[in-house]
C-alpha positions as CSV (number, residue, x, y, z in Angstrom):
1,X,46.3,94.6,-29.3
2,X,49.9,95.2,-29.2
3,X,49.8,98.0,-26.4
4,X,47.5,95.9,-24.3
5,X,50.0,93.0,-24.7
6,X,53.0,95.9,-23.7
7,X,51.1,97.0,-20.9
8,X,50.4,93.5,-19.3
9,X,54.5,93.1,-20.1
10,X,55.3,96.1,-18.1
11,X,52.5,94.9,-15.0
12,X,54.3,91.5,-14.8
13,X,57.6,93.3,-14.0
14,X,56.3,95.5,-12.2
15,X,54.8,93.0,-9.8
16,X,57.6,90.7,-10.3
17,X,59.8,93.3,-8.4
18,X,57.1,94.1,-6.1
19,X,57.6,90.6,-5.2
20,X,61.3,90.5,-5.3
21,X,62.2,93.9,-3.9
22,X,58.3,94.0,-1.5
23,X,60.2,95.0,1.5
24,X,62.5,97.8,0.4
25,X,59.3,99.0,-1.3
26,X,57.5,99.0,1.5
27,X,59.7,100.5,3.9
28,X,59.0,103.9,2.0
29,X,62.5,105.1,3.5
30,X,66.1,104.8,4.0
31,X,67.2,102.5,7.0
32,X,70.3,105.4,7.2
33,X,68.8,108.8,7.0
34,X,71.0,112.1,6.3
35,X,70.3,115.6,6.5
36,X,69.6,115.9,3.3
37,X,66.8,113.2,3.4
38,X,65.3,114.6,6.4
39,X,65.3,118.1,5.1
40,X,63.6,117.1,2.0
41,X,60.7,115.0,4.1
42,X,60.4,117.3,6.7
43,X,56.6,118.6,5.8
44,X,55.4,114.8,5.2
45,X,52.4,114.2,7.5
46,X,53.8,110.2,8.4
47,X,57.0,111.5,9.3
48,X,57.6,111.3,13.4
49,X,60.8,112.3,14.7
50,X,62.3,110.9,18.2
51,X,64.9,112.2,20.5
52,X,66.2,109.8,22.7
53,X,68.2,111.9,24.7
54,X,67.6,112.9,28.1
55,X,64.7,115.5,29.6
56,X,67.5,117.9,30.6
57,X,69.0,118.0,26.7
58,X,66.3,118.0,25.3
59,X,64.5,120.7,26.7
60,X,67.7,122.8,25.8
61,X,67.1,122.2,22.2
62,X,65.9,119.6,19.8
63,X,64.8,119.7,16.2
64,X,61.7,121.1,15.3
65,X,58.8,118.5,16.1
66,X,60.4,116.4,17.5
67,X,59.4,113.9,20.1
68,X,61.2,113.0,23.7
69,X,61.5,109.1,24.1
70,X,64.6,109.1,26.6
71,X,66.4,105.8,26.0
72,X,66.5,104.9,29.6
73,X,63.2,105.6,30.7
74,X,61.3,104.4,27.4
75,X,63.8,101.9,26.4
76,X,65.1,99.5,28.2
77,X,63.9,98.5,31.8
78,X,65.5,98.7,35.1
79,X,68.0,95.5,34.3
80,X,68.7,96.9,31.0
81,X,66.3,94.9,29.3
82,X,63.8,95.1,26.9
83,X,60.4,96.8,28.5
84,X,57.5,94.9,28.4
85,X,55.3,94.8,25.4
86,X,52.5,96.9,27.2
87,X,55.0,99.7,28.0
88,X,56.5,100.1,25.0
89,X,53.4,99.9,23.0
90,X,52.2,102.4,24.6
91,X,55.2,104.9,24.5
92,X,55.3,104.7,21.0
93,X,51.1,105.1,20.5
94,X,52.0,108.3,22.9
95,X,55.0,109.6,20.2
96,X,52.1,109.4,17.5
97,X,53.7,106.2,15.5
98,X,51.6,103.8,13.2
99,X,52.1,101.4,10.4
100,X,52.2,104.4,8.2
101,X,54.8,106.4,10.1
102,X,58.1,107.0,8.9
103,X,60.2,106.9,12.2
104,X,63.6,108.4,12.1
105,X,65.8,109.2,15.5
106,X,68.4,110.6,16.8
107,X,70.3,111.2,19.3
108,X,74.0,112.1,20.9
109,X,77.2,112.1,19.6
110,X,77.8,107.9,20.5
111,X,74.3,107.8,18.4
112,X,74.2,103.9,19.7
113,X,71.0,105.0,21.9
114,X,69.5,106.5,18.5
115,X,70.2,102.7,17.2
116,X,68.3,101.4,20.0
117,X,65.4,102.4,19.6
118,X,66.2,101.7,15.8
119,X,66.4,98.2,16.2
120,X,63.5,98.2,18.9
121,X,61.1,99.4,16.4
122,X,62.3,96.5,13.9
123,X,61.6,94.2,16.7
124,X,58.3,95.3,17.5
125,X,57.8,94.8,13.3
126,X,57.5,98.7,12.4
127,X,60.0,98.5,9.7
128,X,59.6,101.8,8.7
129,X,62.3,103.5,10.8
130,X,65.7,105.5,10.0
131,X,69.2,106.4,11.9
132,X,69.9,110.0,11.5
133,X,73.6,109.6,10.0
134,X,75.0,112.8,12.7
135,X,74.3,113.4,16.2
136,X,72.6,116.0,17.2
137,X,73.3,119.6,15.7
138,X,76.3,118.4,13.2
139,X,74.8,120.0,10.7
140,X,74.8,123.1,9.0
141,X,73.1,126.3,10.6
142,X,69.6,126.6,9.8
143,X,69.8,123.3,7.7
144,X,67.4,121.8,10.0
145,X,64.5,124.0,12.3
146,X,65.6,123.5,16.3
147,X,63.3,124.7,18.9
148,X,62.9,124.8,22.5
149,X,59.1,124.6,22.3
150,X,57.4,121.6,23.5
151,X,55.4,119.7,20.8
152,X,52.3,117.4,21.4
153,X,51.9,114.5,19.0
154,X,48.3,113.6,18.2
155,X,48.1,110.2,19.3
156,X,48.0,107.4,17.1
157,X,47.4,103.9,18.0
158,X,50.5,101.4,17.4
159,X,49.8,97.7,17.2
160,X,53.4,95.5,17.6
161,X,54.1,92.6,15.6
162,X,57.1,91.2,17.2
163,X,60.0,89.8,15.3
164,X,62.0,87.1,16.9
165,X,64.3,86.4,14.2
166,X,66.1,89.9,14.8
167,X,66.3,88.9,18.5
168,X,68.1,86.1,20.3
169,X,68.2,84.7,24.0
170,X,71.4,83.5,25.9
171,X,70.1,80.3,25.1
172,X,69.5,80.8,21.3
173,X,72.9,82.0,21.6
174,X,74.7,79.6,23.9
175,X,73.6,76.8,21.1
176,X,75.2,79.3,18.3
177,X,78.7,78.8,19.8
178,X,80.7,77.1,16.9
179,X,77.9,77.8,14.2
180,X,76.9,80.8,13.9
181,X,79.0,84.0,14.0
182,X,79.1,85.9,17.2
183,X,80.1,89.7,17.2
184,X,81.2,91.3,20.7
185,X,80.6,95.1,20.0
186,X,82.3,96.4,22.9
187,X,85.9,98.5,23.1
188,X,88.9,95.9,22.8
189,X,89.4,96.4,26.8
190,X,85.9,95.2,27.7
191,X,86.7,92.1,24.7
192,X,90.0,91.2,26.2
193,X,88.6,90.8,29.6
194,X,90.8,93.9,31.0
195,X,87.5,95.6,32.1
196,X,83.9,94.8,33.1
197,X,80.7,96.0,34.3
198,X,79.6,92.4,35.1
199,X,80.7,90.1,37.4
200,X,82.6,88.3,35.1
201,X,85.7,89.3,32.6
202,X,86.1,88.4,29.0
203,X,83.6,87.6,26.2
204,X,81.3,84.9,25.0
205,X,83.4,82.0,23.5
206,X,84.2,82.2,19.7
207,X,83.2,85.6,19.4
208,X,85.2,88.3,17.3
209,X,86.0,92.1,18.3
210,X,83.8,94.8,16.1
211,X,83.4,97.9,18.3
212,X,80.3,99.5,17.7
213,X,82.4,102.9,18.2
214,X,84.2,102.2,14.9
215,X,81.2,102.6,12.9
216,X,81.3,106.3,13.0
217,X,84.0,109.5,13.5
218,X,83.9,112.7,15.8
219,X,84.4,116.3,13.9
220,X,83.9,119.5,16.0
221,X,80.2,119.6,15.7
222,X,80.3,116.0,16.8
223,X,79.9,112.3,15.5
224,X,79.0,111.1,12.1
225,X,78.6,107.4,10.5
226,X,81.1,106.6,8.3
227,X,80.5,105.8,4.6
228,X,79.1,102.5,3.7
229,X,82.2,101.9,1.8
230,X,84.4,102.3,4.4
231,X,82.2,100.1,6.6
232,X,82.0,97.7,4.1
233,X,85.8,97.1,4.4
234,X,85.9,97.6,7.7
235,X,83.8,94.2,8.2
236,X,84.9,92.7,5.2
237,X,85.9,89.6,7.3
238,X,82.8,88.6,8.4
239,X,80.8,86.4,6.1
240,X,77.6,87.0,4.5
241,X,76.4,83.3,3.9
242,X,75.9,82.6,7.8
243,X,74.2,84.3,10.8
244,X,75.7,87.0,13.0
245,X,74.4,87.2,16.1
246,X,75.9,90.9,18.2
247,X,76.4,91.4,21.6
248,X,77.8,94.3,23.5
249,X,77.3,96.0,27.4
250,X,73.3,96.3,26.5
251,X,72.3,95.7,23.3
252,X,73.2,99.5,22.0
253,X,76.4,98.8,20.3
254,X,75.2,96.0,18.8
255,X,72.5,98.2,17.5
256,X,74.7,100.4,15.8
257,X,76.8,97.1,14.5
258,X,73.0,95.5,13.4
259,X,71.9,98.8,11.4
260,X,75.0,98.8,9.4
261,X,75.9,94.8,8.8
262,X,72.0,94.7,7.6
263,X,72.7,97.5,5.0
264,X,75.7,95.5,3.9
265,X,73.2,93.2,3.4
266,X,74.4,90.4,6.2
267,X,71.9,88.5,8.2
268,X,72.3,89.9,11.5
269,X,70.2,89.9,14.7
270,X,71.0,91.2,18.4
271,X,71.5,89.4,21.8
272,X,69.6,91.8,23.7
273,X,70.8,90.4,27.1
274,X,74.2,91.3,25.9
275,X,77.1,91.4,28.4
276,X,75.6,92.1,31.3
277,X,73.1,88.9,31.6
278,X,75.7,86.7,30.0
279,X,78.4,87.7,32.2
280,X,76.4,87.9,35.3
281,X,75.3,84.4,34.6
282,X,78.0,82.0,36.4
283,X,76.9,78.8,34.9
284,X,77.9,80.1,31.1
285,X,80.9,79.6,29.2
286,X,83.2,82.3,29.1
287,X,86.8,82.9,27.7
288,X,88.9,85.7,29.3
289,X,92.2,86.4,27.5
290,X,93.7,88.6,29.4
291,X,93.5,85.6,32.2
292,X,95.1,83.0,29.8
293,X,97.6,85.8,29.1
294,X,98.7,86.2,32.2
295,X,98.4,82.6,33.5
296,X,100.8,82.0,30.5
297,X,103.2,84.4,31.6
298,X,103.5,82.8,35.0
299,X,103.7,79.0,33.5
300,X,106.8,80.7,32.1
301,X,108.5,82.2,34.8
């Protein structure tokens, strides 16, 4: 009697957690993967490795197995958008990803076009997906197989289930001026309105500085994230009991930024129009201060 009573005990937890903790268990994989991690999973059949750097570097040398989704052909489209569902449905049936994969990419030393397609496959609901913590080749020799061989994924048939709450519009974001938290994840220049690859100079109003760049460091193999508790510092000032909704140039900073706030466990989700819709668009608020900067210098002359 008393077993059978122990043993219900232990399935009520047990499911209890499942309940509480369902999506960490189901994920089946870190959301930051290192070396180490990859090394030790390298032989499972789910796992599907994606390089999203171009043809050219690629075919120089990638890891072992790995599959060529270049992040401006696969994507984003020709306005630096999101592809259409169709397309990018059918680029990742083509890479050999399912519901049961365990998708982890990489890419160059900025490893912001890694986050990409990171946060693309969140969107399109495949949760199972992992940053490589280095860019490619910072890691010991022979630690991890690189090829030059070309390797042809069996094809596997991958069904999207978008997720809009990971994903905002320039007007979802235009009505979370003054509510919500808005992150601009481009270098202090581009924040400061000194440069700009839009028409227009400055950032969205409200919004705070986090360069997606300061998320990792360069050593002479390359780029690697930093620590999680030296991120967690580093954005200790943004709070955890609202929204952040990130911006950068074209989505791939904000990425990087999304990847990391969510495993500081903030509730984050990406503008994927980014800079270049927003400040292209003539009829939306701005602020600019390098402008007010230097129109205060002349009131003062």
């Amino acid at each position: 009697m008393y077993p059978i009573r122990i043993n219900y005990i232990i399935a009520t937890i047990l499911l209890l957690t499942g309940m509480l903790f369902g999506a960490d268990a189901d994920r089946a994989m870190p959301s930051i993967v290192t070396v180490e991690w990859l090394k030790a999973h390298y032989d499972d059949p789910h796992l599907v490795i994606v390089d999203v750097r171009e043809p050219a570097l690629f075919e120089k040398g990638h890891l072992e197995h790995a599959v060529n989704m270049p992040v401006f052909r696969d994507l984003f489209n020709k306005a630096l958008m999101l592809p259409k569902l169709d397309s990018l449905k059918e680029v990742f049936s083509k890479a050999g990803i399912d519901k049961d994969s365990l998708l982890v990419a990489y890419g160059d030393d900025q490893m912001i076009w890694a986050a990409r397609l990171y946060w693309v496959s969140e969107v399109l609901g495949h949760k199972k997906v992992g940053l490589l913590n280095v860019g490619y080749g910072n890691w010991k020799a022979g630690e991890l197989p690189v090829t030059t061989a070309h390797y042809q994924p069996e094809r596997k048939e991958f069904v999207p289930n978008i997720d809009h709450t990971i994903l905002d519009t320039k007007l979802s974001v235009l009505m979370s001026i003054g509510k919500d938290v808005i992150v601009d994840g481009r270098p202090k220049a581009f924040y400061m309105g000194e440069k700009s690859h839009a028409k227009r100079y400055g950032h969205i109003p409200k919004a705070v500085n986090y360069p997606g760049h300061m998320n990792y460091e360069h050593n002479t193999k390359g780029s690697r994230l930093k620590s999680l508790e030296v991120l967690a510092e580093h954005y200790r000032g943004l709070p955890k009991n609202k929204k952040i909704i990130l911006y950068c140039e074209d989505g791939a900073d904000a990425a990087l930024n999304y990847i990391i706030l969510k495993e500081l466990g903030y509730k984050a989700s990406v503008y994927e129009g980014s800079w270049l819709e927003w400040g292209n668009s003539l009829n939306l608020p701005i602020e600019n201060p390098s402008k007010d900067l230097l129109e205060n210098r002349k009131d003062h002359k």
